[in-house]
C-alpha positions in Angstrom: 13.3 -11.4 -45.3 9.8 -12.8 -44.3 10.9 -13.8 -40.8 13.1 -10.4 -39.9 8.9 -8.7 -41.1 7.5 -11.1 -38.2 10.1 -10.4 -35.6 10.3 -6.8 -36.3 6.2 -7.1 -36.0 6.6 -9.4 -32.8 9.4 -6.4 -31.0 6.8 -3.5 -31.9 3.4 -5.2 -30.4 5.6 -6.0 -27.1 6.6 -2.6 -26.9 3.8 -1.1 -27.6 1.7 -3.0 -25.6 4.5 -2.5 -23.0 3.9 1.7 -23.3 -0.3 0.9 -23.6 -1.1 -1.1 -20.6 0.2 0.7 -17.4 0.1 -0.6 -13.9 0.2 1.7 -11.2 0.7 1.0 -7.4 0.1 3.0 -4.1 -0.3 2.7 -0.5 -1.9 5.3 1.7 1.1 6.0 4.0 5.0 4.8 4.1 4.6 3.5 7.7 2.6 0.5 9.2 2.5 -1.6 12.5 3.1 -5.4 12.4 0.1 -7.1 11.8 -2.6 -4.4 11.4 -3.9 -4.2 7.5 -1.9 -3.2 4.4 -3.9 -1.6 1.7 -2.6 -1.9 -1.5 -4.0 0.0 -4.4 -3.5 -1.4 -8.0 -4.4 0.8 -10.9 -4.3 -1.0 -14.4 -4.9 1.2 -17.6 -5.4 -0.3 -21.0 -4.8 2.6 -23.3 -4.1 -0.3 -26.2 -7.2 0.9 -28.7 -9.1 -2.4 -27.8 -10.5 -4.8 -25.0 -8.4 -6.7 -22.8 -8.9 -9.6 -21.3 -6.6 -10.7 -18.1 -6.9 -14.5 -17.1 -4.7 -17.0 -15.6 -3.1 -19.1 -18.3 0.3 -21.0 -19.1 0.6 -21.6 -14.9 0.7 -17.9 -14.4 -1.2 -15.7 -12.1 -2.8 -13.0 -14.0 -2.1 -10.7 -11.2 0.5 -10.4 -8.3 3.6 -8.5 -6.3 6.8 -9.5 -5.9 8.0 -8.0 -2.6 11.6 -7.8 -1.2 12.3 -7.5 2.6 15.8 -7.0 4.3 19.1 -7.2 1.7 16.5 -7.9 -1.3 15.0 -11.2 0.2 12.2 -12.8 -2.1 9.4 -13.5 -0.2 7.7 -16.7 -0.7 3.6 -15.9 -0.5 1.3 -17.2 2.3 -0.9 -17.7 -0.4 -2.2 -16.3 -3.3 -4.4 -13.4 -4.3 -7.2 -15.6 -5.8 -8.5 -12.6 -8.3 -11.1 -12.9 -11.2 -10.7 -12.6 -14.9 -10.4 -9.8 -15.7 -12.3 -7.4 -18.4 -11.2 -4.2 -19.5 -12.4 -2.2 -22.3 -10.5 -0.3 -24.1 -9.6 3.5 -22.2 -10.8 2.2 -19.2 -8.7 1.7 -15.8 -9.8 -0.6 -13.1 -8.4 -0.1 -9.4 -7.9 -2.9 -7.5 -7.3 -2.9 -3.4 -5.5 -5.9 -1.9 -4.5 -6.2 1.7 -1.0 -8.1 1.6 -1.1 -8.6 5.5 -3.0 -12.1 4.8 -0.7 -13.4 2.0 2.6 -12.2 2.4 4.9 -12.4 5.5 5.4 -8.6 6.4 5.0 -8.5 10.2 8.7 -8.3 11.1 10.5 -5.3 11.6 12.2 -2.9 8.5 11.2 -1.8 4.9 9.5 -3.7 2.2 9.8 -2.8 -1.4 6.9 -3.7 -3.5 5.8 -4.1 -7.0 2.6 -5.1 -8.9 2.8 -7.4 -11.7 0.2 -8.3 -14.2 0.4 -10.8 -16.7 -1.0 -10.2 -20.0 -1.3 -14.0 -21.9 -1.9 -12.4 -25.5 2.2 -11.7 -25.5 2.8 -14.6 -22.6 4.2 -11.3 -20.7 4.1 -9.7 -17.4 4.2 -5.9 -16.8 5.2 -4.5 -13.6 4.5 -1.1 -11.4 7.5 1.1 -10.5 8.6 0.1 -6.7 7.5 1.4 -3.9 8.6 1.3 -0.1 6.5 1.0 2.7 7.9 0.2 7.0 6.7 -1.9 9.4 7.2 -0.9 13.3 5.5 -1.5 16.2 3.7 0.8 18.6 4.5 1.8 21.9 2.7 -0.5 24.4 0.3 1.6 26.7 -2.2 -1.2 28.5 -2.2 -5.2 27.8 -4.9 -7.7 29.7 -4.7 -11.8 29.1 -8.3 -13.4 29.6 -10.3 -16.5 29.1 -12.8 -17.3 26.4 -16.2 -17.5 28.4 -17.8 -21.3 28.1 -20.7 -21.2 24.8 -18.9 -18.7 23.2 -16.3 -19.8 20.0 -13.0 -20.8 21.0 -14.3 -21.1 25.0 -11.4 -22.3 27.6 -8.9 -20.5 24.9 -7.3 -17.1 26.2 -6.9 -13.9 24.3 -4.6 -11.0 25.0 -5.8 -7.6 24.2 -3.4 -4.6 23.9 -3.8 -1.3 23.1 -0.5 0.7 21.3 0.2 4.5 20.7 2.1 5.1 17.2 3.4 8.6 16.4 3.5 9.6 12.9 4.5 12.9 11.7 0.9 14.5 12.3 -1.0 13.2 14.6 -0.4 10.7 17.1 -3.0 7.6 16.7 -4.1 4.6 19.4 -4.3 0.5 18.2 -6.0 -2.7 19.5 -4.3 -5.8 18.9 -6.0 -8.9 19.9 -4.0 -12.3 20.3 -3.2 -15.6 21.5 0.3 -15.6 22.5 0.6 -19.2 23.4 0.3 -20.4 20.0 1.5 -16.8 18.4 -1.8 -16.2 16.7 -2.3 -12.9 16.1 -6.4 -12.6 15.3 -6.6 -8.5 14.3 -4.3 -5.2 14.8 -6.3 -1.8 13.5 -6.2 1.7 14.6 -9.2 2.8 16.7 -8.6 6.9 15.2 -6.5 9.6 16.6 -5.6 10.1 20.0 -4.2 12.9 21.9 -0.7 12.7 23.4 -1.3 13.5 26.7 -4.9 11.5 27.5 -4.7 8.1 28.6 -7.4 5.5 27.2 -9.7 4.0 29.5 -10.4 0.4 29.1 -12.8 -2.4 30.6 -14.0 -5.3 30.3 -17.1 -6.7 30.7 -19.1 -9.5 31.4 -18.1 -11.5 29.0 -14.4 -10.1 28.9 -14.8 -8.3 25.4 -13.1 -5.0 25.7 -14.1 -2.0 25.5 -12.1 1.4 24.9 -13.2 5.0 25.6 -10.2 7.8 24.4 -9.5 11.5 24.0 -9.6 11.8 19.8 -9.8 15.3 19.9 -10.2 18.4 22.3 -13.4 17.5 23.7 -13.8 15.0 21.9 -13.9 11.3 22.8 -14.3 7.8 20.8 -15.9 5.0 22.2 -14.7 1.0 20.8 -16.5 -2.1 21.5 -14.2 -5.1 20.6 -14.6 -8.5 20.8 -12.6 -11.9 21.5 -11.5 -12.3 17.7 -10.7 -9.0 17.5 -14.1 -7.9 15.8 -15.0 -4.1 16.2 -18.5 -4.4 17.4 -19.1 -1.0 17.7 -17.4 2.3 17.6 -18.9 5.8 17.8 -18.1 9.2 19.3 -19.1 11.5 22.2 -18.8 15.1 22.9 -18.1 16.1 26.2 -20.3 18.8 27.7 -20.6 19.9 31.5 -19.4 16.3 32.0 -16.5 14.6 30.5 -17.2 10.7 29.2 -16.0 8.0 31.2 -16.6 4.1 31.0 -18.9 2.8 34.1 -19.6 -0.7 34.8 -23.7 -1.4 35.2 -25.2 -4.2 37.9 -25.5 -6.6 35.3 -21.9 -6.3 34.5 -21.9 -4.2 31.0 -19.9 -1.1 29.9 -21.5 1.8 29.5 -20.6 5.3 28.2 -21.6 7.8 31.0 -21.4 11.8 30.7 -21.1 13.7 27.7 -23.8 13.7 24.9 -23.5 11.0 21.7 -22.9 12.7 18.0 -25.4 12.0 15.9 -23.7 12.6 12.0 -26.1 15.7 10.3 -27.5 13.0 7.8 -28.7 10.9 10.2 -30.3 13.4 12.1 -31.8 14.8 9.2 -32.9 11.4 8.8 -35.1 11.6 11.8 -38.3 13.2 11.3 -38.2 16.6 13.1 -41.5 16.4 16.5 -44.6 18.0 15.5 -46.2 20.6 17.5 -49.0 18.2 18.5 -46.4 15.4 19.2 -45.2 17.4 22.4 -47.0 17.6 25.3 -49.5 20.5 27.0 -48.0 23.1 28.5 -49.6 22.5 31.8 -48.7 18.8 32.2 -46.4 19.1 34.7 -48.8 20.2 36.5 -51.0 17.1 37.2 
């Protein structure tokens, strides 16, 4: 009679702590290109009535995803997620954001269904998320340049390929940089550089020092401006209105890229930032005159 009291106790905690810790996974969109980042956002609720702790024990991760590509393939990790203990008091959910480009293989082509797991050692248990589905495709190939690493820079004699990529999703159409070393099939960064408009080609140079830069039409009279490097850093990105001019790249004498026509948008807060001229700051009205 004794042991049927512990099991019955032993099937109620499990389920209960089944119903009273929740995980909950997301990703922004259903459709991704191969290689750029995959966000995945982890929610974990502990609605149990006291603190939880989450930790590695027994040989198990406290926290992972399994993820199944074509005809419910397992795929094997690159590596894992190396996450902290975990501390969660009691009512509280913690989100967590994990980009599963770096540790699991889902560059090639077709859909990947995903779930979070989380492994709770008081019960030697895991819990899971419901599945989702997200694609991977590639983007439609609008420019592509192969070019050498300059000598006293990382990775000099080496050659990069830069490439920029339209995508069309069901909104808005948007332009991507990839940058890689196709020799050895290193791919070193894909990412969007924003919104681009259908019927405006990019412009794209490079300068001195063959880091790329890309000047598009984001908007109607609008244009965004990306300075990217050899490993596929953004180095800078910012945008320009066009005005009686419209913005165009133009190589200097000392072989930079600058931005020439239109006017730079400053954001409201950072011009609100600037201290505004004060009347004896300017100069007297008759100074053009001497």
């Amino acid at each position: 009679m004794k042991f049927r009291i512990q099991l019955a106790a032993f099937f109620f905690a499990t389920a209960t702590a089944q119903a009273q810790i929740q995980v909950e996974l997301n990703f922004k969109r259903l459709q991704y290109i191969a290689h750029e980042p995959i966000l995945a956002t982890v929610k974990i609720a502990n609605n149990s009535g006291r603190d939880i702790d989450l930790h590695d024990a027994n040989g198990q991760h406290w926290f992972g995803f399994e993820i199944n590509a074509g005809e419910g393939q397992l795929l094997t990790p690159l590596r894992q997620a190396a996450e902290p203990a975990l501390h969660i008091e009691a009512g509280k959910t913690v989100t967590r954001k994990i980009n599963l480009t770096p540790l699991y293989p889902v560059h090639d082509f077709g859909a990947y269904h995903v779930r979070a797991n989380v492994y709770f050692p008081d019960l030697n248990k895991f819990f899971y998320s419901t599945t989702k589905v997200f694609q991977v495709s590639d983007a439609r190939p609008i420019w592509q340049k192969t070019v050498g690493v300059p000598e006293g820079m990382p990775g000099a004699g080496e050659v990069r390929t830069y490439s920029l990529l339209s995508n069309r999703f069901l909104d808005h159409t948007a332009l991507y940089v990839r940058v890689e070393k196709k020799n050895s099939g290193v791919v070193y960064s894909t990412y969007s550089l924003g919104r681009i408009l259908a019927n405006e080609d990019p412009q794209a140079e490079l300068d001195r020092a063959n880091q790329l830069h890309v000047l598009h039409c984001a908007a109607p009279r609008t244009w965004a401006y990306s300075h990217v490097g050899l490993n596929g850093e953004l180095l800078a990105h910012s945008t320009f209105l066009e005005t009686k001019t419209r913005p165009r790249l133009r190589r200097t004498p000392d072989g930079s890229i600058a931005v020439n026509g239109g006017i730079l948008d400053v954001p409201i807060a950072e011009w609100k930032r600037s201290p505004a001229p004060k009347l004896s700051d300017r100069p007297p009205a008759n100074a053009a005159d001497d």
